[in-house]
LUMVOKE-292073 format. One record per atom (N, C-alpha, C, CB): residue number from 1; residue in one letter; z, x, y; atom name. Coordinates in Angstrom, 1 decimal, always signed. Glycine has a CB too. Layout:
i; aa; w; u; v; at
NUM; A; Z; X; Y; CA
...
end
This chain:
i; aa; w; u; v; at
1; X; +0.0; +0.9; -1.2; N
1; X; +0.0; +0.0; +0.0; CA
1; X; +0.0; +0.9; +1.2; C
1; X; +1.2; -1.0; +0.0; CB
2; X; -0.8; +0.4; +2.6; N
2; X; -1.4; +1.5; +3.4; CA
2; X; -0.4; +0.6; +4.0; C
2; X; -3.1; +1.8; +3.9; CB
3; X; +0.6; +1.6; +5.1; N
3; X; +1.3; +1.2; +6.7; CA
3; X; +0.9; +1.9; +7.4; C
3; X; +2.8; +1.3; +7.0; CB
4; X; +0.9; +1.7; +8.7; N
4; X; +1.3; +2.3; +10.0; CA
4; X; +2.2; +1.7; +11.0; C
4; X; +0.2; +2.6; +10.6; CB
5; X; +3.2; +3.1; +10.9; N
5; X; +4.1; +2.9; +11.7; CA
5; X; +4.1; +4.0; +12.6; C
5; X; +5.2; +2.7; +11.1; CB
6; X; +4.4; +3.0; +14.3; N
6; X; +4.3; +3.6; +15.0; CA
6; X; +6.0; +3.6; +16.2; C
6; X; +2.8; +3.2; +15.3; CB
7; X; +5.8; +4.6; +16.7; N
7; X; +6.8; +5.4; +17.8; CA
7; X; +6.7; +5.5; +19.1; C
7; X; +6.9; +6.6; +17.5; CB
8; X; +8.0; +5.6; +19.9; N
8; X; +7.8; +6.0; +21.2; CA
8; X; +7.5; +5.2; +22.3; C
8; X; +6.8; +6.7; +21.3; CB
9; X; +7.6; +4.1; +22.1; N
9; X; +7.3; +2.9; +23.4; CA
9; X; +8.7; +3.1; +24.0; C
9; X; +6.9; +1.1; +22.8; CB
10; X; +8.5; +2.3; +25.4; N
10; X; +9.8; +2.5; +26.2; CA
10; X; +9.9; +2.1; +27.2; C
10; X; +10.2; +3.6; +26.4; CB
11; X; +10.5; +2.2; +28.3; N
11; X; +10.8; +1.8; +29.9; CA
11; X; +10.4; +3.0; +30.5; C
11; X; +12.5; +1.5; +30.3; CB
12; X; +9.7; +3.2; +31.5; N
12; X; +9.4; +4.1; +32.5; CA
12; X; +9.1; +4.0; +33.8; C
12; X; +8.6; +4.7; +32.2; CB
13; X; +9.3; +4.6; +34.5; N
13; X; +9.4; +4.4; +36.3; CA
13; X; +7.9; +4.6; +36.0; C
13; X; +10.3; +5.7; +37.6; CB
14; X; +7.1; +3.8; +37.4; N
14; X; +5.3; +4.4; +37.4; CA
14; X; +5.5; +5.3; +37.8; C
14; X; +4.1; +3.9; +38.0; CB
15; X; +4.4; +6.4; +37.2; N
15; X; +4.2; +7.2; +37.3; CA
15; X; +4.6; +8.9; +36.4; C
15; X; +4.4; +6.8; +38.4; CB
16; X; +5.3; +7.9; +35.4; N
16; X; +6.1; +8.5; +34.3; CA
16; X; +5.2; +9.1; +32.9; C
16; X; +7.1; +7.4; +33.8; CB
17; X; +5.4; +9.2; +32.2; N
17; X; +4.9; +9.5; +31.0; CA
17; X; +5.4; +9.3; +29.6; C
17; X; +4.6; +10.5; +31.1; CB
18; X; +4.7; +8.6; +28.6; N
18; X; +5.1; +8.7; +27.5; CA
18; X; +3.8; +9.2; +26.3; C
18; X; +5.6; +7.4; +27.4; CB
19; X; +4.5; +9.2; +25.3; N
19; X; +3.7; +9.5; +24.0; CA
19; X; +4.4; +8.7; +23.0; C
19; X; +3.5; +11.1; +23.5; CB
20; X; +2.9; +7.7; +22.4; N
20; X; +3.0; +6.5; +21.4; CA
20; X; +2.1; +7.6; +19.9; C
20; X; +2.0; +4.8; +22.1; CB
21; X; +3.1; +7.3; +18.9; N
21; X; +2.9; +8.4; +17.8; CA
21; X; +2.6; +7.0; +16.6; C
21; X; +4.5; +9.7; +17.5; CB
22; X; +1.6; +7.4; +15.9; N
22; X; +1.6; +6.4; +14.8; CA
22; X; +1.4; +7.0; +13.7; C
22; X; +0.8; +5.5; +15.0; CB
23; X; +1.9; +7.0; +12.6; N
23; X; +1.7; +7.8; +11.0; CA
23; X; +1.3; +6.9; +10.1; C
23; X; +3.0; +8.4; +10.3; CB
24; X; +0.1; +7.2; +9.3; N
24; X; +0.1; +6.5; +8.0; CA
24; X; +0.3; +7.1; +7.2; C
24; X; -0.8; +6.1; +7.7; CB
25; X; +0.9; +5.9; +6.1; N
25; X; +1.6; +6.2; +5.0; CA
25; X; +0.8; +5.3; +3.7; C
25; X; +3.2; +5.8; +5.2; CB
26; X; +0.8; +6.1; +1.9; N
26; X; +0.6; +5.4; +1.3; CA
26; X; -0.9; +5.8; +0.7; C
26; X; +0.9; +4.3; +1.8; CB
27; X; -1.6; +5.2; -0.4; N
27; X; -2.8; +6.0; -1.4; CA
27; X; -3.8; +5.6; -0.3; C
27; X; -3.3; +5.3; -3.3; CB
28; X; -4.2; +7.0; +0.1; N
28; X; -4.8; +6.9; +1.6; CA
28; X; -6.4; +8.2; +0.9; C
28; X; -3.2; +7.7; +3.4; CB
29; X; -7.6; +7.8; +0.9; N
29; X; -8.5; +8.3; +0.5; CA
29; X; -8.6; +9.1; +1.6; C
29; X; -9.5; +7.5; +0.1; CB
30; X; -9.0; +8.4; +2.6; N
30; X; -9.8; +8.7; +4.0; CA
30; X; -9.7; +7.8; +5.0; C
30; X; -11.3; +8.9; +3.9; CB
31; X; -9.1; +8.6; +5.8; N
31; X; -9.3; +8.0; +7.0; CA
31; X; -10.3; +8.4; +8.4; C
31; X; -8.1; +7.9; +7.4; CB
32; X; -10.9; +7.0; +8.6; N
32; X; -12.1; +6.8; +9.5; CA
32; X; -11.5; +7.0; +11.2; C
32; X; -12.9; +4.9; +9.2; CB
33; X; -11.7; +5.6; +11.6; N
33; X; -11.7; +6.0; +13.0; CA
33; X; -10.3; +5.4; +13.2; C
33; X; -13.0; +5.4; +14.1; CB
34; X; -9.2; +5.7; +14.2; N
34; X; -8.2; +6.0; +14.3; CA
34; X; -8.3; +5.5; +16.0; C
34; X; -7.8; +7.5; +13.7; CB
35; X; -7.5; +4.1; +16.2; N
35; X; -7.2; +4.0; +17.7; CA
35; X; -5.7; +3.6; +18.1; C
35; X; -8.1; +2.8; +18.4; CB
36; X; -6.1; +2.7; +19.5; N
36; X; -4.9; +1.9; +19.7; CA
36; X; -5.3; +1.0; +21.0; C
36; X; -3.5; +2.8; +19.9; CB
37; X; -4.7; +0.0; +20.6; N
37; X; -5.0; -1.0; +21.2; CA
37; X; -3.8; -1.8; +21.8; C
37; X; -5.8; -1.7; +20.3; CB
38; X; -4.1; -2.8; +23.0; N
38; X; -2.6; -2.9; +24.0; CA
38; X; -3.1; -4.5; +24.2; C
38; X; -2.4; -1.7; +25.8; CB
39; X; -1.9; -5.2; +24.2; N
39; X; -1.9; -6.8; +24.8; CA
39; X; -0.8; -7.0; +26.0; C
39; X; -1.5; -8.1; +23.4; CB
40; X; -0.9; -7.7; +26.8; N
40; X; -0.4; -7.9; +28.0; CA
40; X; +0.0; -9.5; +27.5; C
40; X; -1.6; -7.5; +29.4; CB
41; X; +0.9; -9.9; +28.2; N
41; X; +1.5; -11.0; +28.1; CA
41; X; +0.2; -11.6; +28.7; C
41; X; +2.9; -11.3; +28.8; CB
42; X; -0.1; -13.0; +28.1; N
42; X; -1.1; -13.9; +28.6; CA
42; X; -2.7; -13.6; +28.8; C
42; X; -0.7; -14.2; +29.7; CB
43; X; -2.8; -12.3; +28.0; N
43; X; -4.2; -11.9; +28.4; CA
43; X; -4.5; -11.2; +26.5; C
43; X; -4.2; -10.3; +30.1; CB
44; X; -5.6; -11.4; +26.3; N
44; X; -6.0; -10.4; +24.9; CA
44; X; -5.8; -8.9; +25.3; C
44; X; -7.9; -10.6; +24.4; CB
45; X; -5.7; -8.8; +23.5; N
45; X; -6.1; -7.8; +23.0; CA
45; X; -7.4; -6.6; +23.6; C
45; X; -6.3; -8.4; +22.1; CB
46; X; -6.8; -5.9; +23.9; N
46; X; -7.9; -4.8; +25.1; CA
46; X; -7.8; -3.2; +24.2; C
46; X; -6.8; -4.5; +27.2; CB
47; X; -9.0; -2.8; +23.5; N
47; X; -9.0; -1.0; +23.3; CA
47; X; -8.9; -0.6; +24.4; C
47; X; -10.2; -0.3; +22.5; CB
48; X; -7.6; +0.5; +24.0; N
48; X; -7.6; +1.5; +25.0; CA
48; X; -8.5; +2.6; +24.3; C
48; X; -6.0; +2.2; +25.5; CB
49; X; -8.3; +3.1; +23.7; N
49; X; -9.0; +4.4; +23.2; CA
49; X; -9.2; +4.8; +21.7; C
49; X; -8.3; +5.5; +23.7; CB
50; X; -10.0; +5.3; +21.3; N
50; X; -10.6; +5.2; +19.7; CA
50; X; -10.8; +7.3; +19.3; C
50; X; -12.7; +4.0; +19.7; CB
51; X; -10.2; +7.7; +18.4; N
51; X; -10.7; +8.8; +17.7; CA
51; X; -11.5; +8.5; +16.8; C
51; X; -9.8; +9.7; +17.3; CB
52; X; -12.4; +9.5; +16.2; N
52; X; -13.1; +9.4; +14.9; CA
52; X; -12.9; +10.9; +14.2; C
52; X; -14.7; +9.1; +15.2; CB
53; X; -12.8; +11.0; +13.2; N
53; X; -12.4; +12.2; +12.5; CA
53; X; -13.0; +13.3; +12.9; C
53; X; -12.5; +12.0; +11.2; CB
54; X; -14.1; +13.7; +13.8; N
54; X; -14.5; +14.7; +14.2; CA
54; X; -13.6; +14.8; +15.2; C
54; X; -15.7; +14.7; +14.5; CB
55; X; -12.8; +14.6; +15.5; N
55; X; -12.3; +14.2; +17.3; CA
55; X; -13.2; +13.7; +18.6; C
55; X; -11.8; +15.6; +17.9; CB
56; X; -14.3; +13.3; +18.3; N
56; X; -14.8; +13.0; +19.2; CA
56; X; -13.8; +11.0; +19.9; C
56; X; -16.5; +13.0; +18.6; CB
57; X; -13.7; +11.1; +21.1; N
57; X; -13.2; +10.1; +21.3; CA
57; X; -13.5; +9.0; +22.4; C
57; X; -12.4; +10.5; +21.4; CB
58; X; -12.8; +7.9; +23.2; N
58; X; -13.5; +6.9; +23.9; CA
58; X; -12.2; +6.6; +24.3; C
58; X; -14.5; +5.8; +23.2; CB
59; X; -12.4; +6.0; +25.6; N
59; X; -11.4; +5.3; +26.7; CA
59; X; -12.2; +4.1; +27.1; C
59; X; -11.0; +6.4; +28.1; CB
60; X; -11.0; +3.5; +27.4; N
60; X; -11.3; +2.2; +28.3; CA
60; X; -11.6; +2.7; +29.8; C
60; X; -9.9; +1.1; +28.2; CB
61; X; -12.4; +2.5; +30.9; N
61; X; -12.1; +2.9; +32.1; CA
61; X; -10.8; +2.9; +32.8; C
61; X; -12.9; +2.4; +32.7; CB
62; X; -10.2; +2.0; +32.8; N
62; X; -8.7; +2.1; +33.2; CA
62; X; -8.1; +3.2; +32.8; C
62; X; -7.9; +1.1; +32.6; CB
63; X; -7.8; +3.5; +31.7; N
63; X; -7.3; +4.7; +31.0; CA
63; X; -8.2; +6.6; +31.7; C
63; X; -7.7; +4.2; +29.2; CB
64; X; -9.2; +6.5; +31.8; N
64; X; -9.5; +7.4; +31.6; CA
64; X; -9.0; +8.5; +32.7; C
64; X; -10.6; +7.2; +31.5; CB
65; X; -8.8; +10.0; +32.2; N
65; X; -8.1; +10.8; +32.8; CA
65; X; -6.7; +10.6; +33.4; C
65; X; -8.6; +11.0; +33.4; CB
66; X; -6.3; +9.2; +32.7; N
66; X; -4.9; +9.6; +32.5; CA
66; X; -4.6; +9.5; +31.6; C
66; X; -4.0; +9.2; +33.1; CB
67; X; -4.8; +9.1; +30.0; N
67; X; -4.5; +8.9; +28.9; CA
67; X; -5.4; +9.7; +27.7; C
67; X; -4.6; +7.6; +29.0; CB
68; X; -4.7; +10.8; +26.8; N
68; X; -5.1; +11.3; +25.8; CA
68; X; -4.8; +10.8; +24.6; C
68; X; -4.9; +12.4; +25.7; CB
69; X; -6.0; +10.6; +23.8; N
69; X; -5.9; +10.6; +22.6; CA
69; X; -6.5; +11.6; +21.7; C
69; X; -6.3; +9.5; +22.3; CB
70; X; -5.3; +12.0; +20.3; N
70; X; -5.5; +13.3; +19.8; CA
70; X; -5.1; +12.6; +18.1; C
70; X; -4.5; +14.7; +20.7; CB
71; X; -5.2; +13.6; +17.2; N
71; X; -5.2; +13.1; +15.5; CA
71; X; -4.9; +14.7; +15.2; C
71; X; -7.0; +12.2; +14.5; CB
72; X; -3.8; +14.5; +14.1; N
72; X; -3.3; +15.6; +13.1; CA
72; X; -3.7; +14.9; +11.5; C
72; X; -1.3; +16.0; +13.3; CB
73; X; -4.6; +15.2; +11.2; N
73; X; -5.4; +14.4; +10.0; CA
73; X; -4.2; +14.9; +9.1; C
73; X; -7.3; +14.9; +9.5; CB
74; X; -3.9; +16.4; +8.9; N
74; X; -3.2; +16.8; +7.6; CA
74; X; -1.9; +15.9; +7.6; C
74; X; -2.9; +18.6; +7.5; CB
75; X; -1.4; +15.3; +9.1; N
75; X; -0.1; +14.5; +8.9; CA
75; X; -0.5; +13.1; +9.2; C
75; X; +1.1; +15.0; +9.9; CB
76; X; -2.1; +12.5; +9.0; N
76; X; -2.3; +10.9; +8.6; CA
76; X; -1.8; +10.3; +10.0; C
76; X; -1.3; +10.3; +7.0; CB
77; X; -1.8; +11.4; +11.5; N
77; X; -1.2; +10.6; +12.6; CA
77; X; -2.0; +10.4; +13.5; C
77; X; -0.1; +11.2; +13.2; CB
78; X; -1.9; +9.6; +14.6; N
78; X; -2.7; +9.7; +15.9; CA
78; X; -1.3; +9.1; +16.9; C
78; X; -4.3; +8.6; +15.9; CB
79; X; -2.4; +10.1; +18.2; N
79; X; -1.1; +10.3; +19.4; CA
79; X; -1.9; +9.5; +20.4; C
79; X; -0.5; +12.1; +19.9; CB
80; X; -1.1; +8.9; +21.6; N
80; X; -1.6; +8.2; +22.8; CA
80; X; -0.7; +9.3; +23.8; C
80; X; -1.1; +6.3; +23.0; CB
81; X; -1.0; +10.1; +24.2; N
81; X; -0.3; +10.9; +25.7; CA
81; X; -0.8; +9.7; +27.1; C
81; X; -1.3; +13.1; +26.0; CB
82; X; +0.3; +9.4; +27.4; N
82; X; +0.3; +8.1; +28.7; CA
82; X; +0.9; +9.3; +29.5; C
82; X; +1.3; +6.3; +28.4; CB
83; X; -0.2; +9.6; +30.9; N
83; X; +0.1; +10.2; +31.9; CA
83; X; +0.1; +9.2; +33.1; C
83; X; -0.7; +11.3; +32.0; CB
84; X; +0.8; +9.1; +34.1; N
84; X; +0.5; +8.4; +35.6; CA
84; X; +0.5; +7.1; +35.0; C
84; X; -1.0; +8.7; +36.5; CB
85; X; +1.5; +6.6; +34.5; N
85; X; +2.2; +5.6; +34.5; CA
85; X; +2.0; +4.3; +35.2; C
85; X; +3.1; +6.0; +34.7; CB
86; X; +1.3; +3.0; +35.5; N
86; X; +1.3; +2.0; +36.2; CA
86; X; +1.9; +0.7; +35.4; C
86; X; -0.1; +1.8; +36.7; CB
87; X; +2.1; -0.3; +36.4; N
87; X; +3.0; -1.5; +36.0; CA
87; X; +1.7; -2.1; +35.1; C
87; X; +3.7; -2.6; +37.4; CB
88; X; +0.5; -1.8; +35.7; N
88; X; -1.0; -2.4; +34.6; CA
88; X; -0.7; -1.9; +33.1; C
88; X; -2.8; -1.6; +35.0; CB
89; X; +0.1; -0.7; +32.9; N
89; X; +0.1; -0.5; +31.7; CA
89; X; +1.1; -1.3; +31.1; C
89; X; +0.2; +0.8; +31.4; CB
90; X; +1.7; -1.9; +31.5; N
90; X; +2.7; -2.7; +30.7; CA
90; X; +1.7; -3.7; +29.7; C
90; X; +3.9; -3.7; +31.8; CB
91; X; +2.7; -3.3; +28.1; N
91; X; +1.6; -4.0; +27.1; CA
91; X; +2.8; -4.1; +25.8; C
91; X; -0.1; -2.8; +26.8; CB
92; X; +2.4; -4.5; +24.7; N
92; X; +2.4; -3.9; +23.1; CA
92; X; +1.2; -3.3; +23.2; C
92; X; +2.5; -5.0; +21.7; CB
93; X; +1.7; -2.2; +22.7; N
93; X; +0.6; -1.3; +22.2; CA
93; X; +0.2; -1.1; +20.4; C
93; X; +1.1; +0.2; +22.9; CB
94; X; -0.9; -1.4; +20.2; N
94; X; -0.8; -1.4; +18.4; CA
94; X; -1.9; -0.4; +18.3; C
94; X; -1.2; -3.1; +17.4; CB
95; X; -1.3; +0.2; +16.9; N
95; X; -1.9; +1.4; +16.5; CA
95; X; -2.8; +0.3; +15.2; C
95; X; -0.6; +2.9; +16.0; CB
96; X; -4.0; +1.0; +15.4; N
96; X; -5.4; +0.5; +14.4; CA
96; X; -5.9; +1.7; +13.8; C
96; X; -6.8; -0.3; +15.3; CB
97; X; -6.5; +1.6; +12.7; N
97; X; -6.8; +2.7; +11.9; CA
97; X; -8.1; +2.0; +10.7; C
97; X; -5.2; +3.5; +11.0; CB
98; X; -9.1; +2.7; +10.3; N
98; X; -9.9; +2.2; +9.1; CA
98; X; -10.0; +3.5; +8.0; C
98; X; -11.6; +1.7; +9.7; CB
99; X; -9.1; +2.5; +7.0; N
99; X; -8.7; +3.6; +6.1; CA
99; X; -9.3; +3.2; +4.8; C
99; X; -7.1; +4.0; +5.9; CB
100; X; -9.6; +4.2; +3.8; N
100; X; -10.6; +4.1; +2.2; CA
100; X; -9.0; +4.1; +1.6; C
100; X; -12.0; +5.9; +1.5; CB
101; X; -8.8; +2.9; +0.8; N
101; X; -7.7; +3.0; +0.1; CA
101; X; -7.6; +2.2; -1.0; C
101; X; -6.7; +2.9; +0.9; CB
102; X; -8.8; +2.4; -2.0; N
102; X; -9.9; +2.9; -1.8; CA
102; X; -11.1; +2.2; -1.5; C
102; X; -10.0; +3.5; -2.5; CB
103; X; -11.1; +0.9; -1.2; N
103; X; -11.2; +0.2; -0.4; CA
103; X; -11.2; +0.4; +1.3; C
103; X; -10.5; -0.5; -0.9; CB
104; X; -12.5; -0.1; +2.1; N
104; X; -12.2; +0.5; +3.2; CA
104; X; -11.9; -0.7; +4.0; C
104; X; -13.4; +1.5; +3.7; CB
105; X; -10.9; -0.9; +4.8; N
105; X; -9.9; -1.7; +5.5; CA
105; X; -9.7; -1.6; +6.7; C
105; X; -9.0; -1.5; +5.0; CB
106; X; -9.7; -2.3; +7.7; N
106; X; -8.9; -2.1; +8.8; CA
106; X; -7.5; -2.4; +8.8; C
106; X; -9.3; -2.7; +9.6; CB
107; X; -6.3; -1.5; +9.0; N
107; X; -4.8; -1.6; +9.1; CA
107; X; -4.3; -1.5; +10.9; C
107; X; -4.1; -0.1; +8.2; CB
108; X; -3.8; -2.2; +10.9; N
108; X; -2.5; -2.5; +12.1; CA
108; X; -1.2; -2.2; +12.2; C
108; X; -2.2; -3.8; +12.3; CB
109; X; -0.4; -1.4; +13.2; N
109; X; +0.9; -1.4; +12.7; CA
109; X; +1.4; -2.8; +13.7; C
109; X; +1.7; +0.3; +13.0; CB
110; X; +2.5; -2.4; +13.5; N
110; X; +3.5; -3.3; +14.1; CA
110; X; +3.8; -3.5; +15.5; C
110; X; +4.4; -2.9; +13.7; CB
111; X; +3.4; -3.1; +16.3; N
111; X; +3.3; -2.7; +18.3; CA
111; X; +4.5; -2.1; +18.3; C
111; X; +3.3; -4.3; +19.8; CB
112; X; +4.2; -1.4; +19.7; N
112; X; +5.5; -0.6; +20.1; CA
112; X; +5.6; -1.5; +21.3; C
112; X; +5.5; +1.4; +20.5; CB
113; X; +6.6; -1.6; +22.5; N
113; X; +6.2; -2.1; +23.8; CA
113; X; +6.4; -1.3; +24.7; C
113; X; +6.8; -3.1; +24.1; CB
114; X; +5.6; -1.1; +25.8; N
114; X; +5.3; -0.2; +26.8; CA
114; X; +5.6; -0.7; +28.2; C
114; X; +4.1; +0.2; +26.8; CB
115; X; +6.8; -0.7; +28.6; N
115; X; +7.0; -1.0; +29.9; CA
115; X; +7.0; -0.4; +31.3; C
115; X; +7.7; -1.2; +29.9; CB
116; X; +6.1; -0.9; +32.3; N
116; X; +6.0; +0.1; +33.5; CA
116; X; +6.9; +0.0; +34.3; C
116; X; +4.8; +0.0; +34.3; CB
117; X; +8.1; +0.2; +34.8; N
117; X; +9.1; -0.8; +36.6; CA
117; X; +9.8; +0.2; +37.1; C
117; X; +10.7; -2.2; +36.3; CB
118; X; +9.8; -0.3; +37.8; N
118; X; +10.9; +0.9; +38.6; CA
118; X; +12.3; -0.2; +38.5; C
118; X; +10.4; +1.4; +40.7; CB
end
């Protein structure tokens, strides 16, 4: 059975920074493309940003140049580095992943929540 669980959500002043960590666990062939994705009270589901096992990657315009996304394949993780902090970023943030197990699947973790306030 494939999880992802993920880490690190929190309260931050804007203009702060966090890092949202997500690990998968479980008979994991391969894993494909690796994101995360954020919901706002009253609004959908929005990708922020997507890796693919080359590291090549993608941002939402909002995000871009302040938000990295990076993958440690040998530890089955992907990272969100949240730089410059805005109250827009207030969200759940869920970690998505398409993994061969061995079957190829899309998995969700559980959301972290990300809060922007002073």
């Amino acid at each position: 059975q494939v999880r992802l669980v993920e880490s690190g959500g929190g309260l931050v002043q804007p203009g702060g920074s966090l890092r949202l960590s997500c690990a998968a666990s479980g008979s994991i062939l391969s894993i494909y493309v690796m994101g995360w994705y954020r919901q706002a009270p009253g609004k959908q589901r929005e990708l922020v940003a997507t890796i693919l096992g080359d590291g090549s990657t993608d941002y939402v315009d909002s995000v871009k140049d302040r938000f990295t996304i990076s993958r440690d394949n040998a530890r089955k993780t992907v990272y969100l580095k949240m730089n410059s902090l805005k109250p827009d970023d207030t969200a759940v943030y869920y970690c998505h992943a398409r993994i061969a197990a061995p079957s190829i699947s899309d998995y969700w973790g559980q959301g972290t929540q990300v809060t922007v306030s002073s």
